[in-house]
PyMOL Python script that loads the backbone (N, CA, C, O; Angstrom):
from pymol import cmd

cmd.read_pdbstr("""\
ATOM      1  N   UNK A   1     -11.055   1.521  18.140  1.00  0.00           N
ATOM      2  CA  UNK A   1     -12.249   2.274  17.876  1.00  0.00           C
ATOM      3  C   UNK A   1     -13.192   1.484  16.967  1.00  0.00           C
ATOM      4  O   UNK A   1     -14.373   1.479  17.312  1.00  0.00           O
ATOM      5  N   UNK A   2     -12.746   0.599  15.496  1.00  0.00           N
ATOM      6  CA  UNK A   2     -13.132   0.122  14.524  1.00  0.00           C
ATOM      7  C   UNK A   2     -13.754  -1.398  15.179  1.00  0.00           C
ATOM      8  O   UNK A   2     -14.655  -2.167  14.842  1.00  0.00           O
ATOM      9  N   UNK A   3     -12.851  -1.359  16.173  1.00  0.00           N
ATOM     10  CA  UNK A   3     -13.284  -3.274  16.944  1.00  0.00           C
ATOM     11  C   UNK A   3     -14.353  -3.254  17.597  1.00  0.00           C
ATOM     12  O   UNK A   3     -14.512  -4.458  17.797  1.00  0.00           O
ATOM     13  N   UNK A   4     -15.270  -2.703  18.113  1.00  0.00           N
ATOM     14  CA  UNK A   4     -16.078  -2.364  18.721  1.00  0.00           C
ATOM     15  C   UNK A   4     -17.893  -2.068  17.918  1.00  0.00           C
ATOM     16  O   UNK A   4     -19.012  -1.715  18.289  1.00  0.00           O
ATOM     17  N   UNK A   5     -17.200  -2.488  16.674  1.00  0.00           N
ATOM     18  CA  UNK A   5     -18.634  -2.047  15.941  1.00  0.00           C
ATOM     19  C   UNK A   5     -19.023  -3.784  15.700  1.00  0.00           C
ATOM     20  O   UNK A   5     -18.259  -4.749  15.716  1.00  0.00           O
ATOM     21  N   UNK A   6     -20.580  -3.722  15.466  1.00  0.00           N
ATOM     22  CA  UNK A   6     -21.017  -4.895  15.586  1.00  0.00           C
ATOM     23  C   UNK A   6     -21.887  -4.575  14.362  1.00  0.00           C
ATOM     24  O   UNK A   6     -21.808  -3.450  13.870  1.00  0.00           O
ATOM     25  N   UNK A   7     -22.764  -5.553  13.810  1.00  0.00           N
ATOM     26  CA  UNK A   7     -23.515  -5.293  12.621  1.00  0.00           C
ATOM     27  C   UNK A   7     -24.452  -4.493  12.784  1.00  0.00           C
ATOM     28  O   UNK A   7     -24.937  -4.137  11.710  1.00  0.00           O
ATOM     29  N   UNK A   8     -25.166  -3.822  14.137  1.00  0.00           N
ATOM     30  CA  UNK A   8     -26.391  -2.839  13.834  1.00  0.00           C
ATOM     31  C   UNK A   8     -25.516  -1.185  13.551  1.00  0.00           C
ATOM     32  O   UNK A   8     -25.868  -0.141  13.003  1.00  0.00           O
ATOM     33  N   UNK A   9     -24.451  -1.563  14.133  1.00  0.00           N
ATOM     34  CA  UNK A   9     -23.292  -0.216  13.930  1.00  0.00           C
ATOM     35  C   UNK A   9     -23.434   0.194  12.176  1.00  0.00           C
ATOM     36  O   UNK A   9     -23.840   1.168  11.543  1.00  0.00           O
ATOM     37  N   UNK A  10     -22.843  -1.166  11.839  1.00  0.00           N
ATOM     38  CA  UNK A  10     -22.712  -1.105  10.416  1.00  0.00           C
ATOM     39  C   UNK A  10     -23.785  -0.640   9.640  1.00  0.00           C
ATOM     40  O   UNK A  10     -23.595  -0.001   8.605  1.00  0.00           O
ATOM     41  N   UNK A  11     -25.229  -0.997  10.196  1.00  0.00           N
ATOM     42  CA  UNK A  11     -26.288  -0.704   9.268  1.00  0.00           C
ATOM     43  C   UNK A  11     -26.462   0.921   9.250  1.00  0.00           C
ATOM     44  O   UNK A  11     -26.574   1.764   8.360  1.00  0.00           O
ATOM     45  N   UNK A  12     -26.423   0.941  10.914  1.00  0.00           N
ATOM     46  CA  UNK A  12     -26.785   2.653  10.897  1.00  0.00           C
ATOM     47  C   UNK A  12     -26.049   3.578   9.788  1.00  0.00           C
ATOM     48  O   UNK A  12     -26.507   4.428   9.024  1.00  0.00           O
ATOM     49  N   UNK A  13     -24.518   3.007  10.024  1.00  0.00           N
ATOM     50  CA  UNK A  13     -23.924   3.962   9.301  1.00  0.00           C
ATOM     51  C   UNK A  13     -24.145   3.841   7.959  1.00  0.00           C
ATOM     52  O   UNK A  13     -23.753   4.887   7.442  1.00  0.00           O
ATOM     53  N   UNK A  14     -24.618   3.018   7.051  1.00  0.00           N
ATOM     54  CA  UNK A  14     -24.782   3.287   5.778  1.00  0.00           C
ATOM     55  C   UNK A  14     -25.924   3.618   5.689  1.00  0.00           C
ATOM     56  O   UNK A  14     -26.098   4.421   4.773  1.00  0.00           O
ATOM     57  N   UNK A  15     -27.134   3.259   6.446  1.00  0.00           N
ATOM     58  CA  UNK A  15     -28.501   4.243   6.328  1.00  0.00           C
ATOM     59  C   UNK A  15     -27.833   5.711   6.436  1.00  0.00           C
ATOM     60  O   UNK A  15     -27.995   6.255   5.344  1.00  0.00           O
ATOM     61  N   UNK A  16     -27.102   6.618   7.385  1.00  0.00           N
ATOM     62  CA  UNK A  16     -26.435   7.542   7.817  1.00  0.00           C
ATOM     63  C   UNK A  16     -25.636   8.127   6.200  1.00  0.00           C
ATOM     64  O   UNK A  16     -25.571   9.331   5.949  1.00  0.00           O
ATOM     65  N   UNK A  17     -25.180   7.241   5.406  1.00  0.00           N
ATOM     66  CA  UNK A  17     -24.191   7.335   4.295  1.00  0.00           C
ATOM     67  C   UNK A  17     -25.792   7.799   3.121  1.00  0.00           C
ATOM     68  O   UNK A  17     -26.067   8.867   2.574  1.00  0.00           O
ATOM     69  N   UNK A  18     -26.316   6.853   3.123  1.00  0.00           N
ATOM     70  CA  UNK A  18     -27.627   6.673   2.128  1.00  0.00           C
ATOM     71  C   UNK A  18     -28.368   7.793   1.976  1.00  0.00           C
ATOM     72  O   UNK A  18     -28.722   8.178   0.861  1.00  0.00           O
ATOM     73  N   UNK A  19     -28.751   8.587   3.387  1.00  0.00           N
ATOM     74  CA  UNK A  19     -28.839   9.797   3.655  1.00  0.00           C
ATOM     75  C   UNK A  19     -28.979  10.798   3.203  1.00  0.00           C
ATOM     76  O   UNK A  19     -29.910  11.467   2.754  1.00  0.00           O
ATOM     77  N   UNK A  20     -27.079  10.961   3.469  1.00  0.00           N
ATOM     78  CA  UNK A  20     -26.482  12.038   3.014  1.00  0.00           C
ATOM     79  C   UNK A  20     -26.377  12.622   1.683  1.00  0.00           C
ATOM     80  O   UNK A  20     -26.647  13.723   1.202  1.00  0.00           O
ATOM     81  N   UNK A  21     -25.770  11.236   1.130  1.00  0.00           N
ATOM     82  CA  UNK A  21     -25.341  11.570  -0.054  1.00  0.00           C
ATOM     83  C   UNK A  21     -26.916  11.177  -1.054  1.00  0.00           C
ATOM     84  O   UNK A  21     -27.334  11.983  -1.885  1.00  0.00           O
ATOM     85  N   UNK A  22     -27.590   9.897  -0.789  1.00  0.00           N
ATOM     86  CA  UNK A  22     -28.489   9.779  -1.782  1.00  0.00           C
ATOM     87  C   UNK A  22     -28.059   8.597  -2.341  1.00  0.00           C
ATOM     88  O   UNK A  22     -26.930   8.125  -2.207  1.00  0.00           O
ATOM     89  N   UNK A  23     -29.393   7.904  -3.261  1.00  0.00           N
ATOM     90  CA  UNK A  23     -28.645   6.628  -3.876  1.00  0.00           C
ATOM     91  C   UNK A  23     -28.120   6.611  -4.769  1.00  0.00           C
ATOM     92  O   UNK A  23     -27.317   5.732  -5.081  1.00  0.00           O
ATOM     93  N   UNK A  24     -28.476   7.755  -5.561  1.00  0.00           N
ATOM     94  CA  UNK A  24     -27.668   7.867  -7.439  1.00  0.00           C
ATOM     95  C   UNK A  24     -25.886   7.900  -6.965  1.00  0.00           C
ATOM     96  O   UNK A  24     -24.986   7.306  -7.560  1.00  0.00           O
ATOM     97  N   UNK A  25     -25.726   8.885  -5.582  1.00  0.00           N
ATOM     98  CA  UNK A  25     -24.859   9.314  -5.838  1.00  0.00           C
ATOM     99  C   UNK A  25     -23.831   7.943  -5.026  1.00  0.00           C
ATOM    100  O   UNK A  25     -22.609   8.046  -5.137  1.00  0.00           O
ATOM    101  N   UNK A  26     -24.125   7.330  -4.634  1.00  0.00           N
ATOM    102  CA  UNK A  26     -23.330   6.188  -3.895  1.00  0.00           C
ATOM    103  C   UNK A  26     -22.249   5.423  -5.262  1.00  0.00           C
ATOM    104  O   UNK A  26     -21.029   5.547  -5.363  1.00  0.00           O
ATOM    105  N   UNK A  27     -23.057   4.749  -6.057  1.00  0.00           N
ATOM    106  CA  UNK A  27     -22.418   4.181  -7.105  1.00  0.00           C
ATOM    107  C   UNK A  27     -20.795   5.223  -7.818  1.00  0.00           C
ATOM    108  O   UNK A  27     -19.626   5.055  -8.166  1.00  0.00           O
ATOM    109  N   UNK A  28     -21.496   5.926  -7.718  1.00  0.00           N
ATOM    110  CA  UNK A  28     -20.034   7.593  -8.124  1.00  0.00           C
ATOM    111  C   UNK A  28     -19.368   7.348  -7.093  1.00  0.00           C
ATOM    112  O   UNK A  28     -18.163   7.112  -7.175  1.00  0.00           O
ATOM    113  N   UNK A  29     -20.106   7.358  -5.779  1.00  0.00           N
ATOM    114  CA  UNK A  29     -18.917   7.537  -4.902  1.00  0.00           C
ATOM    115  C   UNK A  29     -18.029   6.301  -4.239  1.00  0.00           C
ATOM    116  O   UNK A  29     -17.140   6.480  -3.406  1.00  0.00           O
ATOM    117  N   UNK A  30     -18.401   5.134  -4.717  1.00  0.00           N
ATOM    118  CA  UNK A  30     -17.719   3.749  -4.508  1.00  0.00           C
ATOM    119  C   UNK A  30     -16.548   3.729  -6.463  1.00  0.00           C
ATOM    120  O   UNK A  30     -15.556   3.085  -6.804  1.00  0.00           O
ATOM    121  N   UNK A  31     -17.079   4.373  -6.908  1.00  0.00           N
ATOM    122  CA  UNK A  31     -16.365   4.542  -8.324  1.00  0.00           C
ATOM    123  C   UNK A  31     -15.143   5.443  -8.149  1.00  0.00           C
ATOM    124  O   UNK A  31     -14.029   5.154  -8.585  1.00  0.00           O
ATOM    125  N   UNK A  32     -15.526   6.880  -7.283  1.00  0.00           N
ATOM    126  CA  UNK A  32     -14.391   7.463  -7.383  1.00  0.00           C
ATOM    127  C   UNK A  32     -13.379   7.069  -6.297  1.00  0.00           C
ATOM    128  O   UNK A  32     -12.354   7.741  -6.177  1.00  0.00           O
ATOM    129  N   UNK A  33     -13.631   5.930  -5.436  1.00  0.00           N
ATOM    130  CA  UNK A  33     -12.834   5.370  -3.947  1.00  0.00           C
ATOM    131  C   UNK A  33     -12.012   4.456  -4.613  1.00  0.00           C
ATOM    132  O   UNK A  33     -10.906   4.049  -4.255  1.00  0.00           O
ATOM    133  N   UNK A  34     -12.757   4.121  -5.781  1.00  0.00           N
ATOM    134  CA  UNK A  34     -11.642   2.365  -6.439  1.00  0.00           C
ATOM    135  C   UNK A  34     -10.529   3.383  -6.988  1.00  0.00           C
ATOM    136  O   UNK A  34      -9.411   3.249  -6.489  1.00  0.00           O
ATOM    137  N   UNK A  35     -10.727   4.535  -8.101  1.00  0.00           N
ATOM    138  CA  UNK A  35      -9.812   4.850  -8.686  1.00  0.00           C
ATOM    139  C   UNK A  35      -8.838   5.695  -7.885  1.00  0.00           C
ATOM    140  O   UNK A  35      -7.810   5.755  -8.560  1.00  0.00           O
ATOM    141  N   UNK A  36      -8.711   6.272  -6.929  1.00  0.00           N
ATOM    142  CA  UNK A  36      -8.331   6.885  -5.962  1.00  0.00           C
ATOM    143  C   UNK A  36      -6.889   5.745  -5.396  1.00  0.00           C
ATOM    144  O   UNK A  36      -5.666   5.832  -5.289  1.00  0.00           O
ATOM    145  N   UNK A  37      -7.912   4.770  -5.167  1.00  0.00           N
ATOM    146  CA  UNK A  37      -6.982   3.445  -4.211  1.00  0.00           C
ATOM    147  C   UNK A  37      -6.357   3.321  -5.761  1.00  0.00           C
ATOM    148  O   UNK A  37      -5.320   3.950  -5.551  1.00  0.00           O
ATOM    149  N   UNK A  38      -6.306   3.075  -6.674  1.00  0.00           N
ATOM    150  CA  UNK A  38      -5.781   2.594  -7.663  1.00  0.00           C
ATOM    151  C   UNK A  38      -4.631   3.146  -8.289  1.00  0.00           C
ATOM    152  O   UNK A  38      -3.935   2.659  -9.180  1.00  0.00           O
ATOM    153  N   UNK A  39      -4.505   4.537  -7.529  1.00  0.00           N
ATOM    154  CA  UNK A  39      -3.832   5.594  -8.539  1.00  0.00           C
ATOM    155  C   UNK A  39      -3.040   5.682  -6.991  1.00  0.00           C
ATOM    156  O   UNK A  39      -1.826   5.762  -7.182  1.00  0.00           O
ATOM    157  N   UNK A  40      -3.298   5.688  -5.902  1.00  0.00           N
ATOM    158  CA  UNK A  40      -2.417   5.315  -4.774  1.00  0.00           C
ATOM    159  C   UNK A  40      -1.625   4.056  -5.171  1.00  0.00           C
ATOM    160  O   UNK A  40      -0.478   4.295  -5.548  1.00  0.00           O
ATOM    161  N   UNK A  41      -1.943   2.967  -5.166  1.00  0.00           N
ATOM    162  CA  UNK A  41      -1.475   1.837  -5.276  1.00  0.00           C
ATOM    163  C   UNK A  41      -0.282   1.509  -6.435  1.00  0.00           C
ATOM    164  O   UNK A  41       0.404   0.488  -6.464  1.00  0.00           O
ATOM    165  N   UNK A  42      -0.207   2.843  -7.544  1.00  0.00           N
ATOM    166  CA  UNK A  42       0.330   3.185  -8.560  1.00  0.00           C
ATOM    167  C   UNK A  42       1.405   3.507  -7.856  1.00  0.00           C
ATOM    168  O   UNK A  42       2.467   2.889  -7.779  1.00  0.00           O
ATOM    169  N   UNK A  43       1.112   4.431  -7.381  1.00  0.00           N
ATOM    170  CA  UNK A  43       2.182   5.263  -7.156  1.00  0.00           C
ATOM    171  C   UNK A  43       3.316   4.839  -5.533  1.00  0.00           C
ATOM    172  O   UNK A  43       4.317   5.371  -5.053  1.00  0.00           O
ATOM    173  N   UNK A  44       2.814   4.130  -5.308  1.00  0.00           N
ATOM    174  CA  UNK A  44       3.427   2.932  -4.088  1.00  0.00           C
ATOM    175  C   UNK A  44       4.638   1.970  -4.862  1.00  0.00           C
ATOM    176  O   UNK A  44       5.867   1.947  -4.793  1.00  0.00           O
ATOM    177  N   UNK A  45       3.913   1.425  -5.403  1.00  0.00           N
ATOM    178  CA  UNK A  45       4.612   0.427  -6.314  1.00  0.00           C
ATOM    179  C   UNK A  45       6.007   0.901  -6.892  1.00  0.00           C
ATOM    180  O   UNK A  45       7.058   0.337  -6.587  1.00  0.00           O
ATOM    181  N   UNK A  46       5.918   2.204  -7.925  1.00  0.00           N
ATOM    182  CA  UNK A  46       7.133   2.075  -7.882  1.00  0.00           C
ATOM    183  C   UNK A  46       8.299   2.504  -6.963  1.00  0.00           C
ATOM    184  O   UNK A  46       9.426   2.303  -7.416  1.00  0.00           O
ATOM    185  N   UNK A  47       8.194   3.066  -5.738  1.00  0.00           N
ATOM    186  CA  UNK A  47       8.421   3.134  -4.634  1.00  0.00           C
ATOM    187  C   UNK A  47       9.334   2.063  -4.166  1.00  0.00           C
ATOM    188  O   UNK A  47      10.557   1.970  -4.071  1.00  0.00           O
ATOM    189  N   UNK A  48       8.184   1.170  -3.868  1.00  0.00           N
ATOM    190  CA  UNK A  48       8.823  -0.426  -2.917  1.00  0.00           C
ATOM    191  C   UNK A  48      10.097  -0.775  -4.112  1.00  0.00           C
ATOM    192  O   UNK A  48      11.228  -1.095  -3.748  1.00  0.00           O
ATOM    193  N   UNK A  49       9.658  -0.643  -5.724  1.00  0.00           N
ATOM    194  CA  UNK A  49      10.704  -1.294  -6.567  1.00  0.00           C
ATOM    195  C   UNK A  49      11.733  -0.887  -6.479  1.00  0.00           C
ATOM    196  O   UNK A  49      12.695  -1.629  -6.677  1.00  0.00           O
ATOM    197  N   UNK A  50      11.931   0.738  -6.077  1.00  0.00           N
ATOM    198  CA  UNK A  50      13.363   1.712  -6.421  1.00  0.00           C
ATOM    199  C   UNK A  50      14.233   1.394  -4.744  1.00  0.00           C
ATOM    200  O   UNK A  50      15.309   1.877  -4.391  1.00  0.00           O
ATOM    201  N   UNK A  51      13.428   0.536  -4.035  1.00  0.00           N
ATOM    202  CA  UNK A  51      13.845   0.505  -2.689  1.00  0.00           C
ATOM    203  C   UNK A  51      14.530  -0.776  -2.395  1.00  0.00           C
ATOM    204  O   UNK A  51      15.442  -0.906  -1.579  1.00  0.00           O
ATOM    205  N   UNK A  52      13.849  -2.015  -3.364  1.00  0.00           N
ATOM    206  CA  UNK A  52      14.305  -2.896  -3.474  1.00  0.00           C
ATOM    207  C   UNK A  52      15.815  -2.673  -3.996  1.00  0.00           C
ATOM    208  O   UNK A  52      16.946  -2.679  -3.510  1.00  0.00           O
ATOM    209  N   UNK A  53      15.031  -2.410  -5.632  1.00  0.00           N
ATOM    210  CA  UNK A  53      17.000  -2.271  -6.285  1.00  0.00           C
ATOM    211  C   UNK A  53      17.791  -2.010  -5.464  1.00  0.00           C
ATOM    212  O   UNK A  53      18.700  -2.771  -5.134  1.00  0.00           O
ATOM    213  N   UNK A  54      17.444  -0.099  -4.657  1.00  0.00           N
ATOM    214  CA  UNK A  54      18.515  -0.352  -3.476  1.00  0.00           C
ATOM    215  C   UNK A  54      19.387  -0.877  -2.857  1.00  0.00           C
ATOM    216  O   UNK A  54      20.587  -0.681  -2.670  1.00  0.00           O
ATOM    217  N   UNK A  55      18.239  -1.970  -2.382  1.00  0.00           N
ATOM    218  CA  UNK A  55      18.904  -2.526  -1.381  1.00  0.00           C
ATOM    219  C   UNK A  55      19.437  -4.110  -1.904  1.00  0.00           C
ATOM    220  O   UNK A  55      19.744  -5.003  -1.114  1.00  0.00           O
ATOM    221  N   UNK A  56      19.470  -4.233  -3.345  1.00  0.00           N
ATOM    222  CA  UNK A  56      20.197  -5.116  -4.104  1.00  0.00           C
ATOM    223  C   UNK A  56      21.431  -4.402  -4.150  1.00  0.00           C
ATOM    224  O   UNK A  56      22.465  -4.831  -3.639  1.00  0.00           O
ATOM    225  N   UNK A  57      21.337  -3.352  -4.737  1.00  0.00           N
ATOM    226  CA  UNK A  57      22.703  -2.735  -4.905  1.00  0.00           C
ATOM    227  C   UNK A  57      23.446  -2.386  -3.851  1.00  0.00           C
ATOM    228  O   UNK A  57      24.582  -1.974  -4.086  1.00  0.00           O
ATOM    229  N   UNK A  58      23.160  -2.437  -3.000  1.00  0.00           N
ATOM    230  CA  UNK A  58      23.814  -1.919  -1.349  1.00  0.00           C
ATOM    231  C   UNK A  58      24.719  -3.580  -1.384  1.00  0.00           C
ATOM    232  O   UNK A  58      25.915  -3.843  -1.510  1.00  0.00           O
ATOM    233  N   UNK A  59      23.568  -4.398  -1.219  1.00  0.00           N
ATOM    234  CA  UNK A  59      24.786  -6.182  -0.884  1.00  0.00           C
ATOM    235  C   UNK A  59      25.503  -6.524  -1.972  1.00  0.00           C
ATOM    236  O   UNK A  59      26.453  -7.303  -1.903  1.00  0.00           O
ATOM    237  N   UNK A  60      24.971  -5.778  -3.436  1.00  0.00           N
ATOM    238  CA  UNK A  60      26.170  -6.436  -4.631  1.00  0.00           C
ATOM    239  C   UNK A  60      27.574  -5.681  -4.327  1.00  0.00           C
ATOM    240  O   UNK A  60      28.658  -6.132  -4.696  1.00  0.00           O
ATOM    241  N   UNK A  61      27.401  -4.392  -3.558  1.00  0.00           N
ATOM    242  CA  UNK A  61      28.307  -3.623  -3.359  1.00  0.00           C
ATOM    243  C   UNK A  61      28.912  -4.252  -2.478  1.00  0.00           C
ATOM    244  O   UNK A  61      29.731  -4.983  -3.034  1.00  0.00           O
ATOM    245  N   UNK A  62      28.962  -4.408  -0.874  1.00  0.00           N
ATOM    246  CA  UNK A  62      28.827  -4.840  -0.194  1.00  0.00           C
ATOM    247  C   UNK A  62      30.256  -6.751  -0.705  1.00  0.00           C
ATOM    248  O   UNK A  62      31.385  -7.133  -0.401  1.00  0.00           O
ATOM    249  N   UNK A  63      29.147  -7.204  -1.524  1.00  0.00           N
ATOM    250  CA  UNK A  63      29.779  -8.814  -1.862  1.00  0.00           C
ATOM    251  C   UNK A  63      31.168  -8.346  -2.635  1.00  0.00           C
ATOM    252  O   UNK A  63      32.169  -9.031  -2.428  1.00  0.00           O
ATOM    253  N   UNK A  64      31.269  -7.131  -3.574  1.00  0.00           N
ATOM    254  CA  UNK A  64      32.479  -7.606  -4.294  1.00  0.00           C
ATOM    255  C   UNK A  64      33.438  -6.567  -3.305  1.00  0.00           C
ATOM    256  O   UNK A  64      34.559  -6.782  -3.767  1.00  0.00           O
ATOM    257  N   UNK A  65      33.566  -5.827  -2.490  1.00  0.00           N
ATOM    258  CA  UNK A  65      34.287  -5.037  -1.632  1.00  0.00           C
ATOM    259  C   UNK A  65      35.073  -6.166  -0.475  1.00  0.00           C
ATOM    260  O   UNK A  65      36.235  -6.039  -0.090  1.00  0.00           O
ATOM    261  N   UNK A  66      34.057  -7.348  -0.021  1.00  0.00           N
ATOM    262  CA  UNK A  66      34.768  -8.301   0.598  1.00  0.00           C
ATOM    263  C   UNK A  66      35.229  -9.096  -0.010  1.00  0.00           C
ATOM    264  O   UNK A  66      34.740  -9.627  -1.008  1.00  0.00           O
ATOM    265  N   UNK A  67      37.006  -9.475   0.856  1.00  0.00           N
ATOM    266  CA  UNK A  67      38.013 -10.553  -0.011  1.00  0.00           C
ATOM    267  C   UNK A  67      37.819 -11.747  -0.265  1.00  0.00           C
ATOM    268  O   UNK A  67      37.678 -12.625   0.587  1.00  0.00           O
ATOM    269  N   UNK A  68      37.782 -11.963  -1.957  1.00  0.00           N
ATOM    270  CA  UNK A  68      37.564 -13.508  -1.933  1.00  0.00           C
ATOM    271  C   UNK A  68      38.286 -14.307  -1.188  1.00  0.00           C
ATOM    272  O   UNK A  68      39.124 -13.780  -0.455  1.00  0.00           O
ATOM    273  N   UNK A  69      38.142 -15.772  -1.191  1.00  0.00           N
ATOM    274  CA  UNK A  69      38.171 -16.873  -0.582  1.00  0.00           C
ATOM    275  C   UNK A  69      39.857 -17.158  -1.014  1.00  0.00           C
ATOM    276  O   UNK A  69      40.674 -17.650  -0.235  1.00  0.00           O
ATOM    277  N   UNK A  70      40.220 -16.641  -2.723  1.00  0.00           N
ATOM    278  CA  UNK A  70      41.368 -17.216  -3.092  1.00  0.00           C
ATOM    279  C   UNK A  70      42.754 -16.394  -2.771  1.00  0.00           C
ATOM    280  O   UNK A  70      43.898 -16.823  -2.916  1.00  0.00           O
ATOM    281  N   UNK A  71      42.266 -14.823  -2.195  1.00  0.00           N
ATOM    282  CA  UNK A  71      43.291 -14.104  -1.957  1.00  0.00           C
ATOM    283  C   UNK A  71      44.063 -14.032  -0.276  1.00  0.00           C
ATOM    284  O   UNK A  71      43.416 -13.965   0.769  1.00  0.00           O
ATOM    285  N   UNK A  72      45.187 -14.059  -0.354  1.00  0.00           N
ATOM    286  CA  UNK A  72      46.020 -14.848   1.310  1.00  0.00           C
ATOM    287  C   UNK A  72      45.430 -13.756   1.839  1.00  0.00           C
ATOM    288  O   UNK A  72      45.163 -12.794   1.120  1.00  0.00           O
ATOM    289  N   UNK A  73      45.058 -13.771   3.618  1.00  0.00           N
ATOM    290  CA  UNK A  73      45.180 -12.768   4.656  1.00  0.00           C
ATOM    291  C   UNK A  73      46.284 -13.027   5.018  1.00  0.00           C
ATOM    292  O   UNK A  73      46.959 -14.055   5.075  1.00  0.00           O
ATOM    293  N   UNK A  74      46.514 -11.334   5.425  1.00  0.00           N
ATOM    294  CA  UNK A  74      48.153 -10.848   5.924  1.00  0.00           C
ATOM    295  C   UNK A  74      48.091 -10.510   6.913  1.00  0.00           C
ATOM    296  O   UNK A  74      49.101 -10.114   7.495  1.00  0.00           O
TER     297      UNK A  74
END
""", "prot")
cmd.dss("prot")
cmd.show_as("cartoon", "prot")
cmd.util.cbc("prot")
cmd.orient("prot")
């Protein structure tokens, strides 16, 4: 849908944006989009970390459950 836009696409739509909202209010509204993504991006993060450990702790588990090298198979 997004591949298909070419630069007069682009203009319309922010004349279309400029519009609506007005120019005072653009600056607010590119202000409240950063902190938004920012407070997403927060809350992602520690996510991926608690998923990682995971999956550290899954192979440390994993490594000492299999028999070392020095003990005989029977």
């Amino acid at each position: 849908m997004l591949a298909n836009l070419n630069g007069w696409h682009a203009v319309i739509i922010l004349a279309v944006v400029l519009l609506l909202f007005g120019a005072p209010k653009i600056p607010m509204l590119a202000r409240s989009l950063g902190q938004s993504m920012k407070i997403f991006k927060n809350e992602i993060k520690p996510d991926a970390k608690r998923a990682d450990d995971e999956l550290l702790a899954t192979s440390s588990t994993e490594a000492s459950a299999s028999p070392s090298s020095n003990s005989p198979l029977v």
